[in-house]
C-alpha distance (Angstrom), angle and dihedral (degrees) to the residues before:
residue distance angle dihedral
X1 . . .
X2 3.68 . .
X3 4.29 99.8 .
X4 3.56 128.2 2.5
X5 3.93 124.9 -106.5
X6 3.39 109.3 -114.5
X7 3.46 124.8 -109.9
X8 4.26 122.7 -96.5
X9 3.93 106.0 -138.5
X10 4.04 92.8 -176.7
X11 3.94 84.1 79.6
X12 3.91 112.4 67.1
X13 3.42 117.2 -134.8
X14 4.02 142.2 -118.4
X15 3.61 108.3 -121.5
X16 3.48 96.8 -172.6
X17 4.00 122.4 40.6
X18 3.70 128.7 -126.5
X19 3.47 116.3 -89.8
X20 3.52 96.1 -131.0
X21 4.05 88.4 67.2
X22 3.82 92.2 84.7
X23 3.96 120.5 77.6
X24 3.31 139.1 155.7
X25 3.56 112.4 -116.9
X26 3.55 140.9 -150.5
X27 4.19 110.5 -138.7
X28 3.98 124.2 -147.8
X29 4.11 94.2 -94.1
X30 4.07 95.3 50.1
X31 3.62 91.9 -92.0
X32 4.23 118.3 134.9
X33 3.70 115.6 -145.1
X34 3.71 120.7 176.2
X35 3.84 123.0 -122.5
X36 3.80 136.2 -169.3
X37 3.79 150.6 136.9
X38 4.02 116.4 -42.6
X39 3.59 119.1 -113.7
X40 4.10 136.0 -163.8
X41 4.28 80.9 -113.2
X42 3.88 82.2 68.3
X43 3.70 95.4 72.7
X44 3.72 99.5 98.6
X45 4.26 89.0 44.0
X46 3.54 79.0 49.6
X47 3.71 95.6 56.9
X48 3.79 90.8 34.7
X49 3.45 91.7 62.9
X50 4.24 100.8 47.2
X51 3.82 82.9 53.3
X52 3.83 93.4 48.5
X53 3.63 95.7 47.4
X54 4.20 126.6 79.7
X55 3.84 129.5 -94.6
X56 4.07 81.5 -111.3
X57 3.60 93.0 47.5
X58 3.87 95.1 52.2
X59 4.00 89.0 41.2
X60 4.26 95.2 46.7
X61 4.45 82.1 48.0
X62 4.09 98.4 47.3
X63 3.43 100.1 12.4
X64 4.29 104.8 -121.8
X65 4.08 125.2 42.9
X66 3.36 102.2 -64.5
X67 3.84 104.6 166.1
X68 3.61 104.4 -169.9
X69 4.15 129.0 -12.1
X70 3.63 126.2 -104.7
X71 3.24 117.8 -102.7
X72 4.05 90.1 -103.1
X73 3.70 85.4 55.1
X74 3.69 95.5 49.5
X75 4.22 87.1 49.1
X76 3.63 87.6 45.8
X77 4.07 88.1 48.1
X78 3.71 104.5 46.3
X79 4.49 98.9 30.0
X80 3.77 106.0 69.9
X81 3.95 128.4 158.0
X82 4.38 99.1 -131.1
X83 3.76 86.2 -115.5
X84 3.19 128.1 49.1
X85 4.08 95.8 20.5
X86 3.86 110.4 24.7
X87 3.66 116.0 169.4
X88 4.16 124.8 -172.9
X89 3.83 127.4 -149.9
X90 3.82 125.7 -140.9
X91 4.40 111.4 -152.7
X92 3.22 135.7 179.9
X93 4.03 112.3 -158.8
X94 4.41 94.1 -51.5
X95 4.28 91.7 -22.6
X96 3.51 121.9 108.1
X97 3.65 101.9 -139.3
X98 4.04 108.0 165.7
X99 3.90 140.5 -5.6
X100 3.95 134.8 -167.6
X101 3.38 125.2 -166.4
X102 3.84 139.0 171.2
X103 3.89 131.3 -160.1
X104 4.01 123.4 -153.3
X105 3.84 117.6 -121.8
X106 3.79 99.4 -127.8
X107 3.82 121.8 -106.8
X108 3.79 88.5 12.4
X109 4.17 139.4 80.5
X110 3.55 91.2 -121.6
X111 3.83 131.2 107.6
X112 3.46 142.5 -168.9
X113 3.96 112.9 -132.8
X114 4.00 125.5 -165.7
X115 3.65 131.8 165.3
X116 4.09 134.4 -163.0
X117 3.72 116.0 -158.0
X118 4.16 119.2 -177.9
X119 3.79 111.7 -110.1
X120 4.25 86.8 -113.6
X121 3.62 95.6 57.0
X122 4.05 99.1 39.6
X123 3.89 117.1 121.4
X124 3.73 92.4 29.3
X125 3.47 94.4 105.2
X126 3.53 98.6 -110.1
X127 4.25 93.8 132.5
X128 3.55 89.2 55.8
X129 3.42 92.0 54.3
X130 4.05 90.1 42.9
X131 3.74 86.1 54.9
X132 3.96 98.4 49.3
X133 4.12 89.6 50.3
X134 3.72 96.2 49.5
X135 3.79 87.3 34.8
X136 4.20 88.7 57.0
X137 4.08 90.5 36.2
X138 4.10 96.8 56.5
X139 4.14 89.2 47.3
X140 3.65 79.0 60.0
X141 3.44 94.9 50.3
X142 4.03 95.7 40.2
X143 3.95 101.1 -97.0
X144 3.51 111.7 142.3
X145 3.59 103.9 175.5
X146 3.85 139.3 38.8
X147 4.09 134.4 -148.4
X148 3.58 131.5 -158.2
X149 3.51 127.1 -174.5
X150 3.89 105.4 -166.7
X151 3.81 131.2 173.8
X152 4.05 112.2 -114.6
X153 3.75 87.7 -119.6
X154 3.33 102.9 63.8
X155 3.34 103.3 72.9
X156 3.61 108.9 168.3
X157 3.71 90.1 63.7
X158 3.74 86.3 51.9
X159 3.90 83.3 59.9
X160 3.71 99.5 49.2
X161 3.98 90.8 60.4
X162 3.80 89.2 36.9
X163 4.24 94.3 54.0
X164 3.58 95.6 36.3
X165 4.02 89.5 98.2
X166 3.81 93.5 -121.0
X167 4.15 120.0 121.6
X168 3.89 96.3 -111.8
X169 3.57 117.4 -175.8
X170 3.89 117.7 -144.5
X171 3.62 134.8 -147.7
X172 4.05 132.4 -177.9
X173 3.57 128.4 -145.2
X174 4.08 140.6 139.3
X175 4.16 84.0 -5.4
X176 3.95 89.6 -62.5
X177 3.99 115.4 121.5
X178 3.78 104.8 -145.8
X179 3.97 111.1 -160.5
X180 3.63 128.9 179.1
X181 3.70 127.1 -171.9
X182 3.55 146.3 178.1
X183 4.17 114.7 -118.3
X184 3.36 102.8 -154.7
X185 3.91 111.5 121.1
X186 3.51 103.9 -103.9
X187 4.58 119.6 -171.0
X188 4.06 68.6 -106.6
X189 3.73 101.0 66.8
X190 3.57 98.3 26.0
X191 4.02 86.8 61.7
X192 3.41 87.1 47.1
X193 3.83 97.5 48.5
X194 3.99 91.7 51.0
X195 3.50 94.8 46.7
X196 3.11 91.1 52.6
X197 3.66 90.8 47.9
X198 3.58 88.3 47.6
X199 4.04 91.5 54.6
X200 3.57 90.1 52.3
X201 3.96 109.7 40.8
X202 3.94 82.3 41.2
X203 3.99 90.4 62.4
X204 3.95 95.4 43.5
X205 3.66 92.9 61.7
X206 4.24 88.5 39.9
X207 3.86 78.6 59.8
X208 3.42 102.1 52.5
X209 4.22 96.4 41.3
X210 4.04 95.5 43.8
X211 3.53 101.6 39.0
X212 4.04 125.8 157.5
X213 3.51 92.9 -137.5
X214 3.44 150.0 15.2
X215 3.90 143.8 -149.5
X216 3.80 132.7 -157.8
X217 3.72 108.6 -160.3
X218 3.92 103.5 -167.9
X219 3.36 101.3 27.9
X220 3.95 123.2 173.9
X221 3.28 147.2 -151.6
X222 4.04 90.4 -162.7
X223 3.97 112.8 84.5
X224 3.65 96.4 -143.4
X225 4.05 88.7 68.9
X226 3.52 124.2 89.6
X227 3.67 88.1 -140.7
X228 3.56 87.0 66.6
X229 3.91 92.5 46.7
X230 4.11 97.3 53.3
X231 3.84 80.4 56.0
X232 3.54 103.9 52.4
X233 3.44 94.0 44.6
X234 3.89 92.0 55.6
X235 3.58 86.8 51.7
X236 3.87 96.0 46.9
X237 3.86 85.6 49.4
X238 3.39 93.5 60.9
X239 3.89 89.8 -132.1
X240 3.52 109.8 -154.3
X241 3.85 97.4 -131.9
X242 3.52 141.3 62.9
X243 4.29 111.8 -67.2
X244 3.88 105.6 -145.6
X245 4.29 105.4 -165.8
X246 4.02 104.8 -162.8
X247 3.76 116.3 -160.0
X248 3.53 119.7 128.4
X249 3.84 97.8 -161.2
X250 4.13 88.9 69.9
X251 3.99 133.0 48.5
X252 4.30 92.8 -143.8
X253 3.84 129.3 6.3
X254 3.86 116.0 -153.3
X255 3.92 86.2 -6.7
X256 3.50 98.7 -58.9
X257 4.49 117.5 108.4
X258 3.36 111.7 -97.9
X259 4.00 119.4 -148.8
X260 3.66 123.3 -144.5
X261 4.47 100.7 -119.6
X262 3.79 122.5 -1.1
X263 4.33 86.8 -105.9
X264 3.93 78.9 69.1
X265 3.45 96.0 58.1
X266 4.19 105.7 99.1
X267 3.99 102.0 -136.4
X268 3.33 142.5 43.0
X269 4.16 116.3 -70.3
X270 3.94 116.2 -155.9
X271 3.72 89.2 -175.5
X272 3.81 140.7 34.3
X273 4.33 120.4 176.9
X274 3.54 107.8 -160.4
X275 3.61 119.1 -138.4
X276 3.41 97.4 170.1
X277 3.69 137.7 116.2
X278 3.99 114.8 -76.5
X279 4.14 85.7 -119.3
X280 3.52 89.0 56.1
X281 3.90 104.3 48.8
X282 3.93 101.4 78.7
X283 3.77 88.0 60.5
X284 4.35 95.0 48.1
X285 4.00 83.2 47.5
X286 3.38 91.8 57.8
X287 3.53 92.0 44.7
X288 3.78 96.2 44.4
X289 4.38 78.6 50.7
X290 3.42 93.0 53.9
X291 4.35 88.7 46.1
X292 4.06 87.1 49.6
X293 3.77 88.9 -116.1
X294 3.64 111.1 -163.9
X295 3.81 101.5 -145.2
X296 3.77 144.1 -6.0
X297 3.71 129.7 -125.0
X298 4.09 104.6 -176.1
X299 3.82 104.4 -172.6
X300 4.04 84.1 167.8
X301 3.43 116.0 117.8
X302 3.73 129.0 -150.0
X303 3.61 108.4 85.3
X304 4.09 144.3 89.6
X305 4.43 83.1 0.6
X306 3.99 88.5 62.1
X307 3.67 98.0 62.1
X308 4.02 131.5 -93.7
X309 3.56 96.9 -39.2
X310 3.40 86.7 56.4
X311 4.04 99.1 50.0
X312 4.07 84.5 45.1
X313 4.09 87.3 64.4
X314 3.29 89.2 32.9
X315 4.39 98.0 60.9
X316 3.49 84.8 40.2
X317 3.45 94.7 55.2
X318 3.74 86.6 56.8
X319 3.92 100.4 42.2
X320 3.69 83.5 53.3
X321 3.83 95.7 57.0
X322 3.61 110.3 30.9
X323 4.25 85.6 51.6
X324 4.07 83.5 55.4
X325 4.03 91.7 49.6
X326 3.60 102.5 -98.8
X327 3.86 132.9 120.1
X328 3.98 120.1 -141.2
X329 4.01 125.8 -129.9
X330 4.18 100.7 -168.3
X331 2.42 144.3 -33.6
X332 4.09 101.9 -143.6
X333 4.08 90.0 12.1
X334 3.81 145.5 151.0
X335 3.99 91.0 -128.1
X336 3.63 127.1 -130.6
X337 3.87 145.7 -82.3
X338 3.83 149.3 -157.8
X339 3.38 114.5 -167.4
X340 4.34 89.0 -168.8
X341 3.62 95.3 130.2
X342 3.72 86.9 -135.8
X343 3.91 92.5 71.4
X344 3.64 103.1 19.3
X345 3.65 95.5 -163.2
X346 4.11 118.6 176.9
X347 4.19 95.3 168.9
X348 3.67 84.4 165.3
X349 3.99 146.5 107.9
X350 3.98 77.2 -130.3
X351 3.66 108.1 115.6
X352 3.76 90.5 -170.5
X353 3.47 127.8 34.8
X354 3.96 137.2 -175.2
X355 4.35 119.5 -87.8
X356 3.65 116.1 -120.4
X357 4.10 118.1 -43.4
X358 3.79 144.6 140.3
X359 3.30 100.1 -107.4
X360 3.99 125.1 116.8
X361 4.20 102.3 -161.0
X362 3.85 108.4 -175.8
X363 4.33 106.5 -175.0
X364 4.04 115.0 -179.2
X365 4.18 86.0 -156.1
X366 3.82 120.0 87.0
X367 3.57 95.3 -159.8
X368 3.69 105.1 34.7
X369 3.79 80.9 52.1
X370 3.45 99.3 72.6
X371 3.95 94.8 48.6
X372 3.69 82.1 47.2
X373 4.09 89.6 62.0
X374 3.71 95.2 35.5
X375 3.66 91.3 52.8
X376 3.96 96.3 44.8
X377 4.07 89.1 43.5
X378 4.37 85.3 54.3
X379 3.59 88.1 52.8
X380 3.75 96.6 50.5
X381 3.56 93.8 -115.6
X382 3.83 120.8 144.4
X383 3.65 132.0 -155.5
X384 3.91 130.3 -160.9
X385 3.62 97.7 -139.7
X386 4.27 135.9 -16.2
X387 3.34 127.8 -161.4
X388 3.93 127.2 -177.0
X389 3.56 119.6 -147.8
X390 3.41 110.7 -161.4
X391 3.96 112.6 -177.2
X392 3.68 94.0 -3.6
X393 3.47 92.0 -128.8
X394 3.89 91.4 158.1
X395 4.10 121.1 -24.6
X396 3.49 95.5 65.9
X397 4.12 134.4 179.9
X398 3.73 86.2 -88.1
X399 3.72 97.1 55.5
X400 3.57 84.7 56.0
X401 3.63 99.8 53.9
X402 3.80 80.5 49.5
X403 3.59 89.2 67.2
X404 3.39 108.6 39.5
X405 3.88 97.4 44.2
X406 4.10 76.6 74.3
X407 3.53 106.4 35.7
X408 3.76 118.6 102.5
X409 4.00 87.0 -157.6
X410 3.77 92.9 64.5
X411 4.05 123.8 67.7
X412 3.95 104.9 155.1
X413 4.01 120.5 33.7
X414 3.76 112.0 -145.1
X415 3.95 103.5 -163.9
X416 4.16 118.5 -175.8
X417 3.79 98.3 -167.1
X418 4.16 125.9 -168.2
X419 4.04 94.6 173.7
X420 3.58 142.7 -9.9
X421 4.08 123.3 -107.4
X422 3.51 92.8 -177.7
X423 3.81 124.9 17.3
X424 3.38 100.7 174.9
X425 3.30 99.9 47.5
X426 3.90 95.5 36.6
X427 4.08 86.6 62.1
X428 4.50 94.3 52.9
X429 4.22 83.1 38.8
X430 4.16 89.5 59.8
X431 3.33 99.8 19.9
X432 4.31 85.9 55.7
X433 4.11 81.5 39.3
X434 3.50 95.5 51.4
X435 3.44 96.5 59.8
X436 3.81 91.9 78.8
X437 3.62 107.2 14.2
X438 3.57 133.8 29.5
X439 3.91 129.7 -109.3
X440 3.29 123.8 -152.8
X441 4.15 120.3 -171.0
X442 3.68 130.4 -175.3
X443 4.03 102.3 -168.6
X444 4.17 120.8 -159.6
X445 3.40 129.7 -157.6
X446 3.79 102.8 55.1
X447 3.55 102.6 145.4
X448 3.87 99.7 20.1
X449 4.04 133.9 48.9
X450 3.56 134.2 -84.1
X451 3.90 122.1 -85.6
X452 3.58 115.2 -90.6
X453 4.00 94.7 -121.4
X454 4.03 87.7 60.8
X455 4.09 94.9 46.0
X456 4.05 89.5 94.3
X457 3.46 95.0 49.5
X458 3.84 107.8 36.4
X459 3.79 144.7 88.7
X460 4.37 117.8 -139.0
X461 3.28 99.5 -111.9
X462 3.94 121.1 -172.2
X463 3.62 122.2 -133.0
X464 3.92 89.5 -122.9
X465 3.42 81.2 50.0
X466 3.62 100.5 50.7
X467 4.40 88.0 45.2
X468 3.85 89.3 51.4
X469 3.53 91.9 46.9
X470 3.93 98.9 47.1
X471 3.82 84.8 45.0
X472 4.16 96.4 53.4
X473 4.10 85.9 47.4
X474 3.39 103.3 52.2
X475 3.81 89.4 -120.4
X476 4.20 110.9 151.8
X477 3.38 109.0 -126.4
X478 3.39 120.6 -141.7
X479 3.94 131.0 -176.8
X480 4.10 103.0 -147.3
X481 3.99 141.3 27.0
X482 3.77 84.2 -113.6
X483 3.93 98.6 55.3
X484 4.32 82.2 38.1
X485 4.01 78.6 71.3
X486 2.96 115.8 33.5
X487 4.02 85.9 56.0
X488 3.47 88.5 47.9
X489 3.96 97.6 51.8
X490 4.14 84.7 47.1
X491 4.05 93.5 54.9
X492 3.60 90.5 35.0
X493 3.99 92.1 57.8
X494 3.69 114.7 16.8
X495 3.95 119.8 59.8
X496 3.60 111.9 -109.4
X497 4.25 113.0 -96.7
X498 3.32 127.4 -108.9
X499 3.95 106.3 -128.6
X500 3.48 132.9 -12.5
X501 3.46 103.8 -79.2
X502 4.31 123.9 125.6
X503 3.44 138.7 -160.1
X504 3.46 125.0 -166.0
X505 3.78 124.2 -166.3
X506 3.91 128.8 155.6
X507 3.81 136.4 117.0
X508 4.17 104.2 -82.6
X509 3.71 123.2 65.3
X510 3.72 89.3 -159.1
X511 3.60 101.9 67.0
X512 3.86 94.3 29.7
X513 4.17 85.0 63.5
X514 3.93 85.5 48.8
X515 3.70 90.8 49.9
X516 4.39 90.0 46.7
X517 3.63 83.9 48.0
X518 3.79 97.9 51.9
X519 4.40 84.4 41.6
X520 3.66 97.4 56.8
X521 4.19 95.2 41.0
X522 3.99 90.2 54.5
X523 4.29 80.8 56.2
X524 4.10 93.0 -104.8
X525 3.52 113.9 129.9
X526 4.11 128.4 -134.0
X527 4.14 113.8 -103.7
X528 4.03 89.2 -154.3
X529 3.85 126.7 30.0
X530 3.60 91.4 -110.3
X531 3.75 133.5 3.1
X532 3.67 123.3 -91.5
X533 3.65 117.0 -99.2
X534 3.74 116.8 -166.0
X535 3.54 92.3 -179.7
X536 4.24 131.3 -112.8
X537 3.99 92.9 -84.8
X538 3.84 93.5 42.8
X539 3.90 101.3 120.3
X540 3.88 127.7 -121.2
X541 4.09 91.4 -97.1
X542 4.30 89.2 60.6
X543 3.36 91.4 46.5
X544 4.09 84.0 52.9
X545 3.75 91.8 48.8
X546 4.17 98.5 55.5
X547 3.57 94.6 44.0
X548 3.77 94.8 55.3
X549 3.78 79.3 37.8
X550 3.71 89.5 65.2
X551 4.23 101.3 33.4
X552 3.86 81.1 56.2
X553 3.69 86.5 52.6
X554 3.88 107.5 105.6
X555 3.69 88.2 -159.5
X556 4.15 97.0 53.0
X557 4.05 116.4 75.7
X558 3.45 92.9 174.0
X559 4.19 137.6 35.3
X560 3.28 118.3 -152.7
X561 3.96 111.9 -165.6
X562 3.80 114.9 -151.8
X563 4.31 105.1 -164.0
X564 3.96 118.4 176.2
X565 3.66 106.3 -175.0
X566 3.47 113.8 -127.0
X567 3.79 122.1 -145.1
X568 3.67 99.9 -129.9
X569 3.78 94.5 48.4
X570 3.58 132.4 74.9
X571 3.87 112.1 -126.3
X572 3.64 100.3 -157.3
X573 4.03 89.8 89.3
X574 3.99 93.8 46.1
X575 4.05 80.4 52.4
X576 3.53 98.3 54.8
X577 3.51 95.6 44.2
X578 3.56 90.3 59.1
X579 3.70 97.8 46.2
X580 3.49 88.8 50.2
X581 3.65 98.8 52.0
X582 3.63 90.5 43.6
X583 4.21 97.2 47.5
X584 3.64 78.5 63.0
X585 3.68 111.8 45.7
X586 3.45 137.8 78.5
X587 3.24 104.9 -151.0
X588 3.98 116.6 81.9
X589 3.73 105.9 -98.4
X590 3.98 116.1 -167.3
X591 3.57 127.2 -159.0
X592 3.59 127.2 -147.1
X593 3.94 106.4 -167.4
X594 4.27 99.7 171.8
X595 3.87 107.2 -135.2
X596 3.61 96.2 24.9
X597 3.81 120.8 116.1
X598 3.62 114.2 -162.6
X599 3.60 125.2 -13.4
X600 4.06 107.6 -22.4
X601 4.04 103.1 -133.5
X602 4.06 85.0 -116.1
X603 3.82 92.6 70.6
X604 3.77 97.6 33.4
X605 4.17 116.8 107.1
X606 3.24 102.5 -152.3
X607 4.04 114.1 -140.0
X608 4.14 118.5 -156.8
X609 3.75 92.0 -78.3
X610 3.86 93.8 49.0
X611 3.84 93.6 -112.8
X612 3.67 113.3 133.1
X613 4.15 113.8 -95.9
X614 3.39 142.3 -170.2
X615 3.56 114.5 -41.6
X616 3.92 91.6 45.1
């Protein structure tokens, strides 16, 4: 911007801002930052920043060498009216990092827009976000249209307005691009704006489940702590990285040295889990802040579930860490886990987890979790990565549909949902999600309310609600944990059918008339009048022949194979029919072995790691 616009004084101006103008935002590399409204308190951040920044930086932003303001420009810069002028600030933790402003032409609904980003914190997306909050704030305030007057140079800039989704219109002259461009949010720029979203929440969780290196603030050497448990787990894991124990009462916990604070430990730490008491964790986040921690697992109880004091601490917990760059599993949580063998990551109070899978399972309860994970590892089923929510005080359900919808690990989402954060934007997450891979939800609390550690950071949500909801996302509902996997083992392993059609074939009438019954109340519809019985002494090559019979069947998209184990028969050659007729079909062929939980080893394709595969 090469002079100001002047400012209208027929419009009266807003004093204070909205508070809705100040976020916490998630930046292109994972990273949070916080943003909000300038004030006159900025002026030193302001200054800060000019002398932070390079010669070229300062020159693309006022277009000559200008090496600091004036003092009238720094007034100018940091007191605006909310209306006319609004300016926003970009910080990390106490450092001014960023700040985009735009100035009103007088008399007209245009405005000139401009941004200056420090050198560190360029191509992290951070203009783009500038440009969508000043964007939103001058449709409040009635501008329609932005200008931007930016040297050819420079580029990036150039790129911001360009990608933003908006139809600019661009003009040369003197080496200055001039672009001008309406602000209204066009399907355009809203795409733009959630994939950009996407990109970014996406790579905050990728930061917190592959990370480098990990802390255990509050580890012990005595096994009734959790601090204790975290570490073991790690260690059990096999975690690929470095496992730093912090306790400053001991020299080594479980055999590995111990250091005193996380600041002592000599390298860089991606993540810390906090096992700590509550009292204790505003202090290790300001340490982990002052160690440019990455992210924050807070398995520490005592917060938003102990009443208002609690959910105080508890948002100030997460102000304090998302403004120093780090995202926030908890607090009051299980923990998280990758199972890639490349990471190995058990962050958990699991002490067993699941082998290899493609399953994403997101759980809200800590201690449900880790029946949840002993439960799927008994039945053989594996996941590709868990994480337990806790509170919800930040990572949330819909951060994790973030992630997966992009992650080639991941084909089925198993969700176990107490509340809703985010309606709204939970339905576009799984309904975008669901496109490609399936989720499956079992939701609690139907007929009774919410748990008191999710009241801060919920939304009432009818059960009609909820059911119309599911229904316009896509999202399978399911009613229990057990139906939640045996879905999930079904999508996971069996290609998805083509219509609605079923076949049922196995060797008892009874059950097979349970199993049409069950077909045509979920709104499916039979293939055959009645299922195909081949009777209880039929033997393993007859059961071969009607199943083929019916995946040959033009008019059957899926098989359903109905198996009662007889005592006088060995089952291992009924079970290797099956998985052999179902390695090589594709249509979805679903076994019903009575008295079998899980995945009976006769049906099971093994992969490399011994975790059932495809064709299961």
């Amino acid at each position: 911007m090469t002079s100001p616009p002047t400012d209208d004084p027929t419009v009266p101006a807003h004093s204070v801002p909205p508070p809705g103008w100040e976020a916490d935002v998630v930046a292109a590399d994972g990273g949070t930052v916080h943003l909000r409204p300038i004030t006159p308190e900025d002026a030193d951040g302001i200054v800060g920043l000019m002398e932070r920044s390079s010669d070229q930086t300062r020159y693309y932003r006022f277009f000559g060498p200008m090496k600091r303001l004036s003092d009238k420009d720094l007034y100018r810069f940091t007191h605006v009216d909310h209306d006319h002028r609004v300016a926003f600030v970009v910080l990390l933790g106490e450092e001014l990092v960023g700040v985009g402003r735009y100035d009103r032409y007088p008399g007209t609904d245009d405005a000139e827009v401009a941004f200056l980003i420090e050198d560190a914190h360029q191509r992290r997306g951070l203009g783009s976000v500038l440009l969508e909050h000043l964007a939103a704030a001058a449709r409040e305030r009635g501008i329609t249209r932005f200008v931007a007057e930016v040297l050819s140079q420079n580029s990036g800039m150039v790129r911001v307005f360009l990608d933003a989704g908006y139809e600019a219109r661009r003009s040369y002259e003197d080496g200055v691009v001039h672009l001008t461009f309406p602000i209204a949010p066009t399907e355009q720029a809203l795409a733009v704006t959630y994939e950009r979203e996407q990109r970014s929440e996406s790579r905050s969780i990728g930061r917190l489940l592959t990370p480098g290196s990990v802390a255990v603030v509050g580890a012990s050497n005595d096994r009734g702590k959790i601090g204790h448990a975290v570490l073991r787990h790690l260690l059990d894991q096999g975690f690929a990285g470095p496992i730093y124990p912090v306790n400053p009462a001991v020299r080594h916990v479980a055999g590995v040295p111990a250091h005193a604070s996380i600041e002592d430990i000599p390298d860089d730490v991606d993540l810390a889990v906090l096992t700590v008491p509550a009292a204790e964790v505003p202090g290790v986040v300001e340490a982990c802040r002052r160690k440019r921690v990455k992210g924050l697992v807070v398995i520490s109880g005592g917060f938003g579930e102990t009443g208002p004091e609690g959910r105080a601490a508890e948002r100030a917990l997460v102000a304090s860490a998302r403004a120093s760059g780090m995202r926030v599993v908890g607090p009051n949580c299980l923990g998280l886990v990758n199972t890639d063998p490349a990471v190995g990551l058990n962050a958990s109070l699991a002490p067993r987890v699941p082998g290899r899978g493609r399953m994403g399972f997101f759980a809200q309860s800590g201690a449900l979790g880790v029946m949840l994970l002993e439960r799927a590892s008994n039945r053989g089923i594996g996941l590709s990565s868990f994480v337990s929510a806790g509170n919800r005080a930040d990572v949330s359900g819909n951060d994790m549909l973030q992630y997966w919808a992009t992650d080639p690990a991941t084909e089925v989402v198993l969700l176990h949902l107490e509340s809703f954060g985010n309606p709204r934007k939970f339905a576009r997450l799984a309904r975008r999600v669901g496109r490609t891979k399936p989720v499956v939800a079992v939701k609690s609390g139907r007929h009774v309310g919410m748990t008191a550690g999710l009241a801060g950071t919920s939304v009432a949500v009818t059960e009609q609600s909820v059911a119309a909801l599911f229904a316009s996302a896509g999202v399978i509902r399911v009613q229990t944990l057990a139906e939640l996997f045996d879905v999930g083992t079904l999508l996971a392993h069996q290609p998805l059918p083509a219509g609605g059609r079923v076949a049922i074939v196995g060797n008892s009438t009874a059950v097979g008339v349970l199993v049409a019954d069950a077909v045509l109340e979920q709104g499916l519809s039979l293939a055959h009048e009645r299922p195909v019985d081949i009777g209880t002494a039929a033997p393993p090559e007859e059961l071969r022949a009607a199943l083929q019979a019916a995946l040959d069947d033009e008019g059957v998209d899926a098989v359903v194979a109905v198996y009662l184990p007889a005592l006088v028969h060995d089952t291992a050659p009924y079970g290797r029919v099956l998985r052999e007729i179902s390695a090589g079909a594709e249509k979805p062929v679903v076994a019903n072995f009575l008295s079998a939980d899980g995945i009976p080893d006769e049906l099971v394709v093994r992969g490399e790691d011994g975790m059932p595969a495809r064709g299961s």
